[in-house]
C-alpha positions in Angstrom: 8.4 17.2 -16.7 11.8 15.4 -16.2 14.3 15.6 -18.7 16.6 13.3 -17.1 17.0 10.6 -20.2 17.9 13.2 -22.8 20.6 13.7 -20.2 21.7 10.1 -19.6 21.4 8.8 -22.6 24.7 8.6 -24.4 23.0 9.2 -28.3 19.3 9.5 -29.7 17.7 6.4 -31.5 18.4 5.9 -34.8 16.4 7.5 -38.0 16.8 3.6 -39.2 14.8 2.0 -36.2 12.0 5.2 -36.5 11.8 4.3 -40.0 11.4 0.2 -39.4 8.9 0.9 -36.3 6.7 2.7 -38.6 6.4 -0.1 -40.8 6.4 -2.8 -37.6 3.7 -1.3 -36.2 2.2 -5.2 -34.7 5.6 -5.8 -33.6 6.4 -2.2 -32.0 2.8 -3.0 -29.7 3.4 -6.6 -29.0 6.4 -6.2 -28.1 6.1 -2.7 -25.9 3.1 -5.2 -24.4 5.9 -7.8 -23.3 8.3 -4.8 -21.9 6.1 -3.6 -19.5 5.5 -7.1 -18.3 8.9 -7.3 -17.9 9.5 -4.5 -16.0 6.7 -5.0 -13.7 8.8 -8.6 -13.0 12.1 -6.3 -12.4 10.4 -3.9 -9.9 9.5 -7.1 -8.0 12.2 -9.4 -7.9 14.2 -6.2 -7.0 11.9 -6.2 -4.1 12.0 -10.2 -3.0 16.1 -10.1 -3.5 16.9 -7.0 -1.6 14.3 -6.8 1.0 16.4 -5.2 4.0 16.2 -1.9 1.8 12.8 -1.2 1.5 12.2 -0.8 -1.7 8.5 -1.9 -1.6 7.2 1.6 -0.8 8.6 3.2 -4.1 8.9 0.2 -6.7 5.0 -1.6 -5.9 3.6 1.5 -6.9 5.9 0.9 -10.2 5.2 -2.3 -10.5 1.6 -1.7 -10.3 1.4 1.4 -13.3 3.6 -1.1 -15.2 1.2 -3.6 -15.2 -1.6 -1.6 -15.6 0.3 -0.3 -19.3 0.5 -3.7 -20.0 -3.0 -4.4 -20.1 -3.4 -1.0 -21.8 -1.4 -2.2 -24.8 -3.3 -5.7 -24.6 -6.0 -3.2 -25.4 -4.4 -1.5 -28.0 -3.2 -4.7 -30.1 -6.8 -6.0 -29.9 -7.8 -2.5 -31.0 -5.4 -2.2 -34.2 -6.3 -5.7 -34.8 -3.5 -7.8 -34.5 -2.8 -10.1 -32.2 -0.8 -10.9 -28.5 1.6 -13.5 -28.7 5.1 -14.8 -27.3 7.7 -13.4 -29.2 11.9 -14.1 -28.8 13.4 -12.0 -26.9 16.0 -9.4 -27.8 19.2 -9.0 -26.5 19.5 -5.7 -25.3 18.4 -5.8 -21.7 20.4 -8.8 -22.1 23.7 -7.2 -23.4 23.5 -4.6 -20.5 23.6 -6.9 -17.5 26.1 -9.1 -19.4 27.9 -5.4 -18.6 27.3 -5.6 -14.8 28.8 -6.0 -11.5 28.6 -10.0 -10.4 29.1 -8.6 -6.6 27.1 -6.6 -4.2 26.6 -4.5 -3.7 27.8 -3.2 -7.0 25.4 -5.3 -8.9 22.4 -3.6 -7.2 23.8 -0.2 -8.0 24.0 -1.4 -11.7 20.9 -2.7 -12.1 19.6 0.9 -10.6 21.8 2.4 -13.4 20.8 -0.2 -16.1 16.7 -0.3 -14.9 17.1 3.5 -15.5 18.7 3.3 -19.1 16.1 1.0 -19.9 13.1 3.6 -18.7 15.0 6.1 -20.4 15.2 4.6 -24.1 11.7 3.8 -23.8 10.9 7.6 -22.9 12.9 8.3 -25.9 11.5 6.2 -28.3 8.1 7.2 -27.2 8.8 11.1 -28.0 10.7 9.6 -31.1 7.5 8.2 -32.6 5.1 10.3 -31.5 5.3 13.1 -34.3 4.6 9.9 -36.6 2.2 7.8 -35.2 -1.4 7.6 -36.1 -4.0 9.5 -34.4 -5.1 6.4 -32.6 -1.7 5.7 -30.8 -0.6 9.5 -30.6 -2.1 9.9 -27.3 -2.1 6.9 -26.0 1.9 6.9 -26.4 1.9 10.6 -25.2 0.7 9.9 -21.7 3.0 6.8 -21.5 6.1 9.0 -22.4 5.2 11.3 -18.9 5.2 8.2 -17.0 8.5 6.6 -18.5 10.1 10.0 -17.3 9.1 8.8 -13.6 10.3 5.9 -14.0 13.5 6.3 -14.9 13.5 9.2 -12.3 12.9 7.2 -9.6 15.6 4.2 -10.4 18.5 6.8 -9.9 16.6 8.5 -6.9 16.6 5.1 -5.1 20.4 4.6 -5.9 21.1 7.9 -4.1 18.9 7.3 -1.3 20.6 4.2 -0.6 24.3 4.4 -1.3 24.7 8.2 -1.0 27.2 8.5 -3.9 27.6 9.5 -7.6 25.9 7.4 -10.1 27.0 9.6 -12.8 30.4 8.0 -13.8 28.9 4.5 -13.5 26.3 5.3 -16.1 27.9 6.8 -18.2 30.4 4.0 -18.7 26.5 1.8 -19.0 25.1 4.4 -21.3 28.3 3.8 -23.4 27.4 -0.3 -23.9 23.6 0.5 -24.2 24.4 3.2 -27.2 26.8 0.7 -29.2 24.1 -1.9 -28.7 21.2 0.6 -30.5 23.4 2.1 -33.0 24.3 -1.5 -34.8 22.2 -3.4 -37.4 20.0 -6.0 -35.9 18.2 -8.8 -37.3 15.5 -8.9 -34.5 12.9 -5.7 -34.3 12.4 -5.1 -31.0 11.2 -2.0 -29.3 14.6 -1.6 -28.0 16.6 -3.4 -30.9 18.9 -1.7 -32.6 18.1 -0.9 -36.5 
């Protein structure tokens, strides 16, 4: 099993957020439900805007499992009872690319790094919840939490295949932003708000 976010991530989630999840229990899985929709729609449009790097033969198969979460947790909210629906948006996938390069191909190489940090909170906040989660989520969120590992895993492996040089000091000035962004108060539970 990877270990790469406890590396890359710059602090742990907040006791505050476990605390309101636990309570926001709808909102944690409708939410989660829209994430991996949305990163299914990253893993694509990073293969329709950068096509001459073949990134088809490792980010479909992404794509794919993302999707098939997705309609997992569709499954799960109808299970618990509760209901899909749109919900605002946060601003923390937001906050990062505000963060990012505007030219290539220094954007792509951030939105490597940033599509990592994003995998990697969510692999945290799974392992997070999962001593306090009901028996009827525990496992479910345990099998999602080895493939977040992957995931985030193969964002920086694709960096180095393709540029050949060191991430490490480029995320770690991203993990910085991403940190402050979790660490302060927010109005808006998300499952990657801050508290």
């Amino acid at each position: 099993m990877s270990n790469t976010w406890e590396i890359i991530l710059s602090s742990p989630t907040p006791q505050a957020w476990i605390d309101r999840a636990l309570k926001s229990l709808d909102l944690l899985l409708i939410d989660h439900a829209h994430c991996e929709k949305k990163a299914a729609t990253s893993a694509i449009s990073l293969i329709h805007k950068y096509p001459h790097f073949n990134l088809a033969k490792l980010l479909s198969p992404l794509a794919r499992e993302e999707l098939l979460h997705f309609e997992q947790v569709l499954k799960l909210i109808e299970k618990q009872g509760y209901q899909y629906k749109n919900l605002k948006s946060g601003k923390y996938a937001q906050t990062l690319y505000e963060s990012s390069s505007k030219t290539e191909p220094n954007r792509l190489k951030d939105t490597l790094i940033i599509c990592s940090l994003i995998e990697a909170r969510s692999c945290e906040r799974f392992h997070a919840l999962i001593p306090h989660l009901p028996n009827s989520l525990k496992s479910f969120y345990s099998k999602l939490y080895k493939a977040e590992a992957r995931h985030c895993d193969i964002y920086l492996d694709l960096y180095s295949k393709i540029f050949n040089d060191d991430w490490s000091i480029r995320l770690k000035e991203l993990s910085a932003v991403e940190s402050t962004f979790i660490n302060q108060k927010d109005k808006l539970f998300r499952f990657h708000s801050g508290y």
